[in-house]
N, C-alpha and C positions, 0 to 999 in steps of 0.2 A: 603531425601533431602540433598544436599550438606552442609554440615559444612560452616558455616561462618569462612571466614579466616578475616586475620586485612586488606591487600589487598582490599579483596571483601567488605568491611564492608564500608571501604576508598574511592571506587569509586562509589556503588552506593548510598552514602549519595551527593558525589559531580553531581554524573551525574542524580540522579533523576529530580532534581532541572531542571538542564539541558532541559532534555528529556522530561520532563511536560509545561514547556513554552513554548520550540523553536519548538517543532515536528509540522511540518506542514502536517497532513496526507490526504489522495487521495479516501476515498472511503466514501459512503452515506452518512452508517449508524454510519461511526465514525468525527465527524466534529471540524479539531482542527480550528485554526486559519486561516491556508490558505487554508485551505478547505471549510471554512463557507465561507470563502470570493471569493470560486472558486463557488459553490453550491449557493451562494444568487442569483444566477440569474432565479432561480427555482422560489423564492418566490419573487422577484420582479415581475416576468411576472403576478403574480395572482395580481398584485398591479398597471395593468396598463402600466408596461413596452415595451408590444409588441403595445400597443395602441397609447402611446406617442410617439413612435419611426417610427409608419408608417409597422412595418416591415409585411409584407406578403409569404404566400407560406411556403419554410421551411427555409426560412432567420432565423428563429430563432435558428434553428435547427443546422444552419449553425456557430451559435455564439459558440457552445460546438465543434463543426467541425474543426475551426479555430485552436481552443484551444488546441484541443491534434495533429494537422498537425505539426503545430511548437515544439509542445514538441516532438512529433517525428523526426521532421527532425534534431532536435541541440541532440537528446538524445546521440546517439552516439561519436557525439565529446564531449560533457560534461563528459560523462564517464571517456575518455583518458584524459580531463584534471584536474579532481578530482585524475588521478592516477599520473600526473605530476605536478600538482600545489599541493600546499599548501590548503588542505578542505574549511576551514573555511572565504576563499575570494573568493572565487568562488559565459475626466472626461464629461469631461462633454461631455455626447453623446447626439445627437440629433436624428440620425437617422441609419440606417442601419450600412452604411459607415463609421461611426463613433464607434458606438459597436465594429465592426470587427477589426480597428486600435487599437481599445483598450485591447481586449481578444486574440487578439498574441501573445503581448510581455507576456503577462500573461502565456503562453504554454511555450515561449522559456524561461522565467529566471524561471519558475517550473520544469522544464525539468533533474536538477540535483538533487533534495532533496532528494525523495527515493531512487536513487540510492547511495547517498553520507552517508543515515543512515543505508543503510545495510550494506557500508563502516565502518561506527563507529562500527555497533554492533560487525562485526566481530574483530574488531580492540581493543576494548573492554574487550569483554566477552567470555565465553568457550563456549563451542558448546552446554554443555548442560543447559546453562544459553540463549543461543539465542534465545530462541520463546518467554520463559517467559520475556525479557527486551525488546523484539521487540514491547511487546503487551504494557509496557509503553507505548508507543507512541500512541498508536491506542487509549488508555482509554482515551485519552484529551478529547473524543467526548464531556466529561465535558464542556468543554470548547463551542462546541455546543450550548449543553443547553444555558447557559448565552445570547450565540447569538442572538437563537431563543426569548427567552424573552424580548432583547434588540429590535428583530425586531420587536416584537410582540406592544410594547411600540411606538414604531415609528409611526407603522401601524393603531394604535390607535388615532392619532392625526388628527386634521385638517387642510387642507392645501388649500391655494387660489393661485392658476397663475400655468402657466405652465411648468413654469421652479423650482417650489419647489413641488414637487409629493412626494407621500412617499417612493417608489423605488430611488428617486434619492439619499435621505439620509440616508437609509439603507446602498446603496455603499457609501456612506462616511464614515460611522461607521464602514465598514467593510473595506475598502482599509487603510484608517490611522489604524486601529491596526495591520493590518499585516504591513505594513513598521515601525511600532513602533517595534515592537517583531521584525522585519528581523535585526535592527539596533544594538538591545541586541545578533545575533545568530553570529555576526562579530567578538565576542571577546570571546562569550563560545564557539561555536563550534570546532571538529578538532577531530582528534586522539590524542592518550597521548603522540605520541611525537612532536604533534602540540603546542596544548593547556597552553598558560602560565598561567594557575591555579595550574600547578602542579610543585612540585620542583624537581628536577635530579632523586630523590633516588624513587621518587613516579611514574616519569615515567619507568627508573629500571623494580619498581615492576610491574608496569603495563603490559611492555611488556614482562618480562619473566610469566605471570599466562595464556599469550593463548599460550606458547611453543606447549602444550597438544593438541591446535587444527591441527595442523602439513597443518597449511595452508600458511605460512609464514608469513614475520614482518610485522608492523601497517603502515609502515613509508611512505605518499606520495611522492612526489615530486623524483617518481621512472621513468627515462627517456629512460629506460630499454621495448622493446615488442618484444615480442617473437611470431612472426609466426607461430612456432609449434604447441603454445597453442593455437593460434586462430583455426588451420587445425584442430587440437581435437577436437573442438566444433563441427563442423562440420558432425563428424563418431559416433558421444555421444547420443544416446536417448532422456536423460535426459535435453539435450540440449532444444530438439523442445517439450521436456511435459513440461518445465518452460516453454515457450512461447507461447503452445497452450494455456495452462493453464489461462493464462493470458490475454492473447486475449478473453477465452471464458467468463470468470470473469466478464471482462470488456463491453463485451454488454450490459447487466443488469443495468452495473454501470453509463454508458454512458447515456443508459435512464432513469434510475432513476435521473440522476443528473440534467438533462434536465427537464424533463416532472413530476416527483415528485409529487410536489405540484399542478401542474395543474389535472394531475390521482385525485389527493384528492379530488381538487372542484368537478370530475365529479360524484361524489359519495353524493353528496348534502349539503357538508361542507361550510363553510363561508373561504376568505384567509385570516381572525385573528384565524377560530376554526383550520384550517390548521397547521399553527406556531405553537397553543399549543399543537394538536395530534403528532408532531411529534418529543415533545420532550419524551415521553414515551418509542420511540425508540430507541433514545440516549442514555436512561437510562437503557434500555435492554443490549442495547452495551457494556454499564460499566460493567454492573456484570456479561456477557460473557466473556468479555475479562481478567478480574479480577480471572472465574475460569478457564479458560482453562488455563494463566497464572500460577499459582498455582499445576495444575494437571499436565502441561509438566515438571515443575521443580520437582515435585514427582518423578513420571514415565516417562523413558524417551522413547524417539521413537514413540510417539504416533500421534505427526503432519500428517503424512499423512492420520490417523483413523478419526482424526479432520475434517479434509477439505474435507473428502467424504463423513462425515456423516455431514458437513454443507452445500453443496449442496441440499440435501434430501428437507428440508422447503423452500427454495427460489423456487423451480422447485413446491411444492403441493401450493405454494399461486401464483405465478404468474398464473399458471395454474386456478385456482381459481377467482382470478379478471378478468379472461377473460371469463368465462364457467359461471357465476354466474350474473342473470341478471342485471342489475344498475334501481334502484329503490329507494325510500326514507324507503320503510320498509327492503333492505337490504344494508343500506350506512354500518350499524356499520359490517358487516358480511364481504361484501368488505375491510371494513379498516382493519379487521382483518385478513385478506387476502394479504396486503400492511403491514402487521407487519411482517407477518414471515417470510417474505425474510430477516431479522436483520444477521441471523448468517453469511450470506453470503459470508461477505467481510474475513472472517479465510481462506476460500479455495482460497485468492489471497493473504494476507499477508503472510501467514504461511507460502506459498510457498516460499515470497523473503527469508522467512528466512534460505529456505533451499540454498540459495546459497551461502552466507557465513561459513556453514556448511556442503557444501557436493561438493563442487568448488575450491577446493585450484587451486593454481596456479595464479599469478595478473594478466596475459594477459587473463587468461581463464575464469576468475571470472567477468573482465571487459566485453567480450565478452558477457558471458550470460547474464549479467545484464543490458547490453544493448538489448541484441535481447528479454528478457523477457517484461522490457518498452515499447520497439515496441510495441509489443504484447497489451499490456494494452492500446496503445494509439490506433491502432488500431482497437481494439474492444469497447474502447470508442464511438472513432469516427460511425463504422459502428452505435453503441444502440442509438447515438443521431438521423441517419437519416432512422432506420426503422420504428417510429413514425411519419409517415404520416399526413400533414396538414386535409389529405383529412379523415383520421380514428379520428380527435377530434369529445367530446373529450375522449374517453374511451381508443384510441389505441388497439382496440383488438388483432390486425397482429403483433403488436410489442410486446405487451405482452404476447401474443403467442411464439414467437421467442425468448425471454429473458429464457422462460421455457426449450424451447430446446438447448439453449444451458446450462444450467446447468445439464439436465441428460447426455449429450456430455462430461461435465467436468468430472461428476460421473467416467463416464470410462477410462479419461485418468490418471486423480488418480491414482485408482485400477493400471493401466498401469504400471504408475511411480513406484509405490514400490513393484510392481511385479519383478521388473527389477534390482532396488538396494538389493532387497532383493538375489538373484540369485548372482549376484554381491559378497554381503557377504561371499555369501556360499562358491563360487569359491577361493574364498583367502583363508578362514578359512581352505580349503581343501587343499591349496599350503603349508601354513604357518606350517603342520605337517611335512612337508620332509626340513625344509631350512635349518636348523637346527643351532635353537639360541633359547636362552631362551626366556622367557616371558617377563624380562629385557631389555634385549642387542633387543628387538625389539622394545620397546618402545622407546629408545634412538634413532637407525636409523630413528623410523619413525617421532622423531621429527628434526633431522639433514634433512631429505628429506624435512621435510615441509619449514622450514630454506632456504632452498635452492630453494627453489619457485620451488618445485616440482608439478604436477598435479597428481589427482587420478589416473589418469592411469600410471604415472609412479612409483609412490609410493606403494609397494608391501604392505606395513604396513599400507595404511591408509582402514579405514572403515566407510563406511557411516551409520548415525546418523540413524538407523534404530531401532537392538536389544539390548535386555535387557543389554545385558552384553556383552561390546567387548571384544576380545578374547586377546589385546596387552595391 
């Protein structure tokens, strides 16, 4: 493991802090803040939600639909203007109509987070530090927990008339803490030469410790797009396996985020025994994310090993909960079946991670990282509407379909670092006749990165694959 410098000592004592409150992350089985608050809509419906609201057909379905259309459609410009602005500034329903006015705006102002924190990580940290500080973020699912508990306490109470339900104050509790915590992320968030937590000398050192990633400076408010790096995206592989990838991720995620808790009731569960089954899986999440954290920062290049061997268990339990009959003498076999999809969400994070580390270039970087959220909102949207009104409440066609496309993912994995591995080799094999030393190439390849150079133009960079780079 890398030596602790005073640097590294320096920022992640300040950024831990950070990155444990504000991270608002995107997928199940990890639930920070605005994730609970995006995901309560799962556990309200067992609470009565679709009842009091009239909603029929796949109107509900269409409430997760909504959600990532608009995150879709602003993802793109959000992008270009996290690379032009400055990071860090960037209710009551009744019925149908009313839902849908509401869970928009909730797609289009979500629409910049993860793309703006694999802005910091890179901006941040080295490339062999990126998965392990990425995975900060994801362990908040802690913060989950508390949720669930809180909701669980709600859901517990009795309530008279029809306008105080317990889903209604569930979204109270959950919309006021995210606009509490979004109000705190105004004055920590940014990169280090945003951020005034830090003094001259501290941002200095900030920005000269990612020289080494040869991806270029942290600095937004860059007014600078380079069309060539957009056409590269274009002729790159690597390009359309971060957003296949991502798309096929996000089916799964789409329905699980939707249909979740309802999957649970149809297994024989109560929506209070529901809340507390599901904090076990939060808690699986912890200690996942805690060792793979730990074992990328050991060994490095092992992210892509990760995410195709996380694959493997989401594809044998969805498979599982659909092939496995629904009965009262196999609820717990089913729920067990609903557990092991957990490692899941590593074969959609791990990836963002690869693109601060294997993406230089800022128009190139912003490109992928937009076509990769596509992708994710995409395949959201598809998992919320292949859960059919007409399959409650088991979904079997959908959870069928969640399955297939995780052994799909399996192969574009493998794909992926089939491809940067070839990649390596072809340069290692150039870099014998250039004729400079081991030095004088590590200097050019951090003047290339400096210079917002892209992998493909940068003869000296290498992707975040083997044991030991050769520069």
């Amino acid at each position: 493991m890398a030596s602790a410098t005073p640097e590294k000592t320096l920022f992640d004592e300040k950024n831990v802090v950070v990155e444990a409150v504000s991270y608002e992350v995107k997928d199940d089985s990890e639930d920070g803040i605005q994730q609970a608050d995006k995901t309560g809509l799962s556990t309200m419906a067992t609470f009565g939600l679709r009842e009091d609201t009239g909603l029929v057909g796949q109107q509900y379905s269409w409430l997760t639909t909504v959600f990532y259309l608009t995150y879709m459609c602003f993802e793109f410009p959000s992008n270009i203007l996290l690379q032009r602005w400055r990071m860090g500034k960037t209710l009551y329903a009744l019925n149908f109509k009313h839902l849908v006015a509401l869970r928009a705006p909730q797609g289009f102002f979500e629409c910049c987070i993860s793309p703006g924190f694999i802005l910091i990580i890179g901006s941040w940290y080295t490339r062999r530090e990126h998965s392990s500080r990425s995975l900060v973020f994801q362990r908040q699912c802690r913060i989950g927990v508390i949720a669930d508990l809180t909701l669980y306490g709600i859901g517990t109470l009795e309530y008279n008339g029809k306008d105080i339900q317990a889903w209604r104050y569930m979204s109270y509790f959950l919309g006021s803490l995210t606009i509490a915590v979004g109000l705190l992320c105004l004055y920590f968030l940014g990169t280090p030469s945003e951020v005034p937590w830090l003094t001259k000398e501290e941002k200095r050192m900030a920005n000269t410790r990612i020289l080494e990633n040869q991806s270029g400076h942290d600095r937004t408010g860059t007014k600078v797009w380079k069309w060539d790096q957009a056409r590269e995206c274009l002729v790159d592989p690597c390009f359309y396996f971060a957003g296949i990838n991502a798309f096929l991720s996000s089916v799964p995620n789409g329905g699980l985020t939707t249909f979740g808790s309802i999957i649970n009731t149809s297994f024989g569960f109560t929506s209070l025994q529901v809340i507390l089954y599901t904090i076990p899986r939060s808690m699986t999440s912890v200690v996942i994310f805690v060792i793979v954290g730990l074992v990328t920062s050991k060994w490095k290049n092992l992210r892509l090993y990760i995410m195709a061997f996380a694959t493997i268990p989401p594809f044998i339990g969805f498979l599982g909960m659909a092939l496995i009959e629904t009965s009262l003498s196999n609820k717990w076999t089913k729920w067990g079946m609903y557990y092991m999809p957990v490692p899941f969400v590593l074969s959609l994070f791990l990836a963002w991670t690869l693109i601060p580390s294997n993406f230089p270039g800022r128009t190139k970087r912003t490109v992928t990282s937009s076509f990769t959220f596509i992708g994710y909102c995409v395949g959201n949207m598809c998992g919320s509407q292949i859960f059919k009104t007409k399959d409650a409440p088991t979904y079997t066609p959908g959870v069928i379909g969640c399955s297939i496309c995780f052994g799909l993912e399996f192969l574009v994995i493998v794909a992926w670092r089939t491809t940067l591995v070839l990649r390596n080799r072809r340069r290692d094999k150039a870099m014998l006749t250039d004729g400079l030393t081991e030095e004088e190439r590590e200097i050019q390849g951090k003047i290339n990165g400096e210079s917002d150079m892209t992998d493909f133009e940068n003869p000296h960079f290498r992707y975040t694959l083997r044991r030991k780079t050769l520069i």
